[in-house]
C-alpha positions in Angstrom: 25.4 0.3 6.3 22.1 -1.7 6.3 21.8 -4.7 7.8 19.7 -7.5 5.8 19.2 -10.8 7.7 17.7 -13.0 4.6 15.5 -16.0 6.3 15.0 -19.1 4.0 14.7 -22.8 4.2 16.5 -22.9 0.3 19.8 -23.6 0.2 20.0 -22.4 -2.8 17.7 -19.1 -2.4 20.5 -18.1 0.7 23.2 -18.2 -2.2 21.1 -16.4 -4.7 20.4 -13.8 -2.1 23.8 -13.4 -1.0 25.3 -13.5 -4.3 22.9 -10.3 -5.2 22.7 -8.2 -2.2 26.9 -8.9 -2.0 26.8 -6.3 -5.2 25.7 -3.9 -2.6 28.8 -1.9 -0.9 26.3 -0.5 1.8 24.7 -3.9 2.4 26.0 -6.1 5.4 24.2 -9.8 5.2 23.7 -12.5 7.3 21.4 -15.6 7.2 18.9 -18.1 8.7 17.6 -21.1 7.8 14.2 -20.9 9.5 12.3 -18.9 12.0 13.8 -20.3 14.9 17.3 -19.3 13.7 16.3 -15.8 12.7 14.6 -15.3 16.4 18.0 -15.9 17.4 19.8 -13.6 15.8 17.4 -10.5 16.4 19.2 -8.7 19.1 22.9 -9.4 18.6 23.0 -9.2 14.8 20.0 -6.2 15.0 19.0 -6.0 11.4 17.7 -3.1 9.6 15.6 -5.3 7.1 14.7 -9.6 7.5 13.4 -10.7 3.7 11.0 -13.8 5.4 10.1 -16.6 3.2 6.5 -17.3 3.9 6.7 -21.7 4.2 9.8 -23.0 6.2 9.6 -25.9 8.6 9.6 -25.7 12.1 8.5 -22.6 12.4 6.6 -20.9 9.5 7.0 -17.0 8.2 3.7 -15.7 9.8 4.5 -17.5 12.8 8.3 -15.5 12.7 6.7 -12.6 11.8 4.3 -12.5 14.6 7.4 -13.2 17.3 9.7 -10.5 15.1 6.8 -7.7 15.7 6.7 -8.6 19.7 10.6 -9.1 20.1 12.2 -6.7 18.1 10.5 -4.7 15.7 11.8 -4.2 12.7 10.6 -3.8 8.6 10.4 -7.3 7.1 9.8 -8.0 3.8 8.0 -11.4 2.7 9.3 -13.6 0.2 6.5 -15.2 -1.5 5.4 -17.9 -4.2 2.6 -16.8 -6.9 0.2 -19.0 -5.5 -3.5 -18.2 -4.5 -2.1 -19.6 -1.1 0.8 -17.5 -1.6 -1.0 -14.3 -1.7 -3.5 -15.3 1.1 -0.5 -15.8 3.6 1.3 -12.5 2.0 -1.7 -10.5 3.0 -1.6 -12.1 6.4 1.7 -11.2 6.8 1.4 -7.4 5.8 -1.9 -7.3 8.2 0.7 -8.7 10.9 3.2 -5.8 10.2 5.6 -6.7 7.3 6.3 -3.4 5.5 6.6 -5.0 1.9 6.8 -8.4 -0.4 8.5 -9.3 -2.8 7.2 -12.3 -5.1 9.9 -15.4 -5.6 10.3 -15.8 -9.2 8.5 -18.9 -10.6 10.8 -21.7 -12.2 14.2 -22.2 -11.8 15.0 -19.2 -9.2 18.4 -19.3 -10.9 17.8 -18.7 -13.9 15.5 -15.4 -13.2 17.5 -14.0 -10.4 19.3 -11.6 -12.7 16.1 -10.0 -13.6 14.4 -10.0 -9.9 17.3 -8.3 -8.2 16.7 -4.9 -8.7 13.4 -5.3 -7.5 15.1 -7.0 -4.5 17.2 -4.3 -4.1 14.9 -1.2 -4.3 12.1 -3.4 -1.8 15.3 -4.0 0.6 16.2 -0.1 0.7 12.6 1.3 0.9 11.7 -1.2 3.8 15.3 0.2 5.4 13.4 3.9 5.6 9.9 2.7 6.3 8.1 3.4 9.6 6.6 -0.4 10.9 3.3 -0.7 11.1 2.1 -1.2 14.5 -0.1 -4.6 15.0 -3.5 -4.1 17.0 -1.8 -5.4 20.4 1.5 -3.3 19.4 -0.4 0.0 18.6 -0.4 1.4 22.2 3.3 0.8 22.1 4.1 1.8 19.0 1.9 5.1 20.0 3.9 5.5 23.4 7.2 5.4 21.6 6.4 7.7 18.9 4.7 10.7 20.8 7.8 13.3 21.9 8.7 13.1 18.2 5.7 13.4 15.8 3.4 15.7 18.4 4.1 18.9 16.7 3.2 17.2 13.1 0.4 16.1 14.3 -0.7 19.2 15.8 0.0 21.1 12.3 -1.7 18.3 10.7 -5.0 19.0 12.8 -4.8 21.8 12.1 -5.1 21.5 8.7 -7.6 18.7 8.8 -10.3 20.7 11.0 -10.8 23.4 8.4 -14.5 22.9 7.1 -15.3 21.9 3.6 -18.4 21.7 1.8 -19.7 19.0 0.2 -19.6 18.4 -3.2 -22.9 18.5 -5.2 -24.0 15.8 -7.0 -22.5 12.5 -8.5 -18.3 11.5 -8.3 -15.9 9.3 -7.8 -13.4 8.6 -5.3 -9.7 8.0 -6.3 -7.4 6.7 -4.5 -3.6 5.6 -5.0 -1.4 3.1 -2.8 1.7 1.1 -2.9 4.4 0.0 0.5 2.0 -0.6 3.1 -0.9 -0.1 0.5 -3.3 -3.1 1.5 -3.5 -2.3 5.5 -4.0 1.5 4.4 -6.9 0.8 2.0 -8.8 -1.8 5.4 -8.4 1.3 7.0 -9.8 3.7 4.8 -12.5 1.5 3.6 -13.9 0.1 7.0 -15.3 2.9 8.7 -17.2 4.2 5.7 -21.3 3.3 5.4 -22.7 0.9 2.9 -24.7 4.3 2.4 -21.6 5.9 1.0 -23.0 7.7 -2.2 -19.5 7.4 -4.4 -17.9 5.1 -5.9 -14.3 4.6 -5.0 -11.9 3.7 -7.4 -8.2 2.4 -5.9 -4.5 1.7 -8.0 -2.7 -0.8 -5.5 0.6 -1.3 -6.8 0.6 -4.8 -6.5 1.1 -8.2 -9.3 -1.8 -9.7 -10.6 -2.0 -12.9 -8.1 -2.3 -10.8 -5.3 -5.2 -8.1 -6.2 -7.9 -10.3 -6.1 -7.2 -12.1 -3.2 -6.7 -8.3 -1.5 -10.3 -7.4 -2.9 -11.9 -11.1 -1.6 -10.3 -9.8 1.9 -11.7 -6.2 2.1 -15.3 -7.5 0.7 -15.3 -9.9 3.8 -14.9 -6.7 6.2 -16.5 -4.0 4.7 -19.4 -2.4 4.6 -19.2 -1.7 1.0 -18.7 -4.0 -1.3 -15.3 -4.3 -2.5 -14.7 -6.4 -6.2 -12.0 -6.5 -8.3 -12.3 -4.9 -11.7 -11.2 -7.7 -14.1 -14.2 -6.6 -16.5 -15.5 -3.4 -17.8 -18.2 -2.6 -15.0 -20.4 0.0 -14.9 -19.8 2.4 -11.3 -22.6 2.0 -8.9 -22.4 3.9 -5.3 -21.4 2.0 -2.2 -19.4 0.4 -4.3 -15.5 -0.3 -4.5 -13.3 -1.2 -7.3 -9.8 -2.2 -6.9 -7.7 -2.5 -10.1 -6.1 -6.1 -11.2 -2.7 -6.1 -10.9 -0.3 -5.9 -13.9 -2.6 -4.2 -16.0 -4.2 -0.4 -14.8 -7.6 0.7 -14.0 -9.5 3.5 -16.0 -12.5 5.2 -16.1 -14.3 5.2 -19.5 -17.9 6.1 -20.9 -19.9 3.3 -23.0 -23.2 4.6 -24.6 -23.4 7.4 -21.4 -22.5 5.0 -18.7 -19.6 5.4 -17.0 -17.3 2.1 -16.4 -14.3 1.1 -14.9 -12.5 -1.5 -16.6 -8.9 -2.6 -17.1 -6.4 -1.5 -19.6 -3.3 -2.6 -20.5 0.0 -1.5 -19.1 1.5 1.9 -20.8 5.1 2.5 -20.6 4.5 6.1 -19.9 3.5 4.8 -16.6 6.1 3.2 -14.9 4.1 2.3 -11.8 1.1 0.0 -12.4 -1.9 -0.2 -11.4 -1.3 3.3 -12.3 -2.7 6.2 -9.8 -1.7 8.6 -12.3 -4.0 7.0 -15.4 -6.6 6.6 -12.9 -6.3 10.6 -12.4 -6.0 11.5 -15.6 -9.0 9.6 -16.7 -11.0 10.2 -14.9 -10.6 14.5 -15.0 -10.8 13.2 -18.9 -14.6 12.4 -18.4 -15.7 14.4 -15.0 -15.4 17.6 -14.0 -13.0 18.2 -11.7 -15.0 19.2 -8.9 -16.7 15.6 -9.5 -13.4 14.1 -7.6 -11.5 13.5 -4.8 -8.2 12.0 -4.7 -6.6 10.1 -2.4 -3.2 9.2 -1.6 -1.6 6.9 0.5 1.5 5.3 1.8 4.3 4.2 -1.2 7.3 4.7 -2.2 7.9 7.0 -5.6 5.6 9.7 -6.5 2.8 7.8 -8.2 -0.5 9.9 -8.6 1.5 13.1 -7.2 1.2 15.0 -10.4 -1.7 14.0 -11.6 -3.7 14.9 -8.3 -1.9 18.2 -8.3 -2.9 18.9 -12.0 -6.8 17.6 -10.0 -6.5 19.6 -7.3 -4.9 23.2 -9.5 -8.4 22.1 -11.6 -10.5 22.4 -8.8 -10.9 19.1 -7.6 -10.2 18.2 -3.5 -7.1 16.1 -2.6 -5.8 14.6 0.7 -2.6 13.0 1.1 -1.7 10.9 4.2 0.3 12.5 6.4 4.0 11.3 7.4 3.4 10.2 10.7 1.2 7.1 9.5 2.8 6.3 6.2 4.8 3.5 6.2 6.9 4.9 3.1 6.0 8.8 2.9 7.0 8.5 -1.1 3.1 9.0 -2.8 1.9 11.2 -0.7 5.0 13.3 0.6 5.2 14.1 -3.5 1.9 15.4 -3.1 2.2 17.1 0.0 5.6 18.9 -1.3 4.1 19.8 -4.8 1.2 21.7 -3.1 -0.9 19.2 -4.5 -3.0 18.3 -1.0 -6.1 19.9 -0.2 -5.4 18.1 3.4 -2.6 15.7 5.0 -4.5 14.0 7.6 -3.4 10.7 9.6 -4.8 7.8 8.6 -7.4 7.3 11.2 -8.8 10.5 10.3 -9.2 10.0 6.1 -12.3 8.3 6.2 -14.1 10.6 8.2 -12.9 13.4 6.7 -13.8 11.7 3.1 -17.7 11.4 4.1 -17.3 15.6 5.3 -16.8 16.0 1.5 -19.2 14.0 0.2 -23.3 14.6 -0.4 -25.3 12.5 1.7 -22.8 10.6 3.3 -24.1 8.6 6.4 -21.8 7.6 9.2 -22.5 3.8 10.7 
């Protein structure tokens, strides 16, 4: 049974909620009308999953997050509007520790519920298996609590990630695929790597349109690189990052020699979207193999797991993040399973690793 405390100021939203999740024989749910009320309820109902709306009065969803994450732990999953303050306070919310969101349909709720449940529904049971993130002042803890049981991953995973590699020769791109946990993966990856980083990066976050351009506004501020969003066809430069706008995918192409990276409409081959897969597969379509290096991150499904097996079977290097970090070991357990990974390496340890495989790359 899964327990789902649903927190909302909506009257209405409770009901919709309820009425969906109630279709569920393995879902238990109870509910609160604001923070206060769902601080309450954190140790005798002890839910598996809290959906959060992000603006309730008295006190807001970041500030319930924040109390949830010191309290009682747990994954939470925002609920929140399409709105440019919307997204800013969603990706507050995941840098806090919420595993997932889910964004409230606009209009009439009622009348789009139908079509937003299973989306509700899949969120709900993938943040039920998903590891919470630990926030900066939690991380220690988090650490402490974890070590008897992932100590002999993490040894095989060093092991793996101290074998030497040499540096590819030349010009290439960086590829990297995300969703569940995607956007305080990718401040990880990208922060500890040089403005003198000699490859472009190129990243599919799962994520809607409203949302990937205040995620690429966010990682610009705190990066070395530069970090844009890739509305436009651009043409790649180094030290340079390009995440893909939501509801469309990103894909490398050539114009007159150049390559660019622009955005292309949605294929229904691709269920997933941005799609880490197209991104792949693009990419080996203009470079050689050997020209890229995949990367693949927390998320649930298998998104870019066969296409950066078919890269790595080509020659190309992969590395897939390792269980112990993920927050949903979907993306790159696929990988991992397929034989797809040239290395499965923690988090913390990616970037460094990425610059090892690189020409020229400069640590700060």
């Amino acid at each position: 049974m899964i327990r789902i405390l649903v927190v909302d100021d909506s009257a209405l939203v409770r009901k919709l909620f309820g009425r969906v999740l109630a279709e569920e024989p393995d879902f238990e749910v109870r509910f609160a009308r604001n923070g206060v009320e769902a601080l309450a309820q954190l140790d005798e109902f002890r839910p598996d999953v809290i959906t959060l709306d992000v603006q309730m009065p008295e006190m807001d969803g970041l500030e319930c997050l924040d109390r949830i994450m010191v309290q009682r732990p747990c994954p939470v999953v925002m609920v929140s509007t399409i709105t440019a303050e919307g997204a800013e306070a969603t990706l507050n919310a995941l840098q806090l520790g919420a595993v997932d969101f889910v964004a409230k349909p606009s209009g009439a709720v009622s009348l789009r519920i139908d079509e937003f449940a299973p989306t509700l529904k899949s969120k709900i049971r993938a943040a039920a298996s998903a590891r919470v993130p630990a926030s900066h002042r939690l991380r220690e803890r988090v650490q402490f609590r974890a070590g008897t049981s992932t100590a002999s991953r993490v040894r095989r995973t060093m092991e793996n990630a101290d074998v030497p590699v040499e540096p590819a020769a030349g010009d290439g791109v960086v590829l990297v695929g995300t969703s569940t946990g995607g956007p305080p993966a990718l401040e990880a990856l990208l922060t500890p790597l040089p403005a003198t980083f000699p490859w472009p990066i190129l990243v599919a976050q799962h994520m809607p349109s409203a949302f990937t351009g205040p995620l690429a506004r966010r990682l610009d501020g705190i990066c070395a690189l530069q970090v844009v969003e890739a509305t436009v066809p651009l043409p790649l430069e180094a030290g340079k990052v390009y995440i893909g706008r939501g509801d469309a995918d990103i894909v490398l192409s050539k114009r007159a020699g150049v390559l660019m990276v622009m955005a292309a409409p949605e294929k229904s081959d691709y269920p997933w979207h941005p799609s880490t897969d197209r991104l792949v597969r693009s990419a080996m379509a203009l470079l050689p193999a050997t020209q890229l290096i995949g990367v693949l991150m927390t998320g649930m499904g298998n998104d870019g797991a066969v296409a950066m097996t078919e890269l790595r079977a080509s020659g190309g290097a992969t590395i897939a993040e390792a269980e112990e970090t993920a927050v949903v070991w979907g993306m790159p357990g696929e990988l991992a399973r397929a034989g797809g990974a040239t290395f499965v390496l923690p988090l913390q340890r990616i970037a460094q690793r990425l610059q090892s495989m690189v020409p020229h790359a400069h640590r700060s």
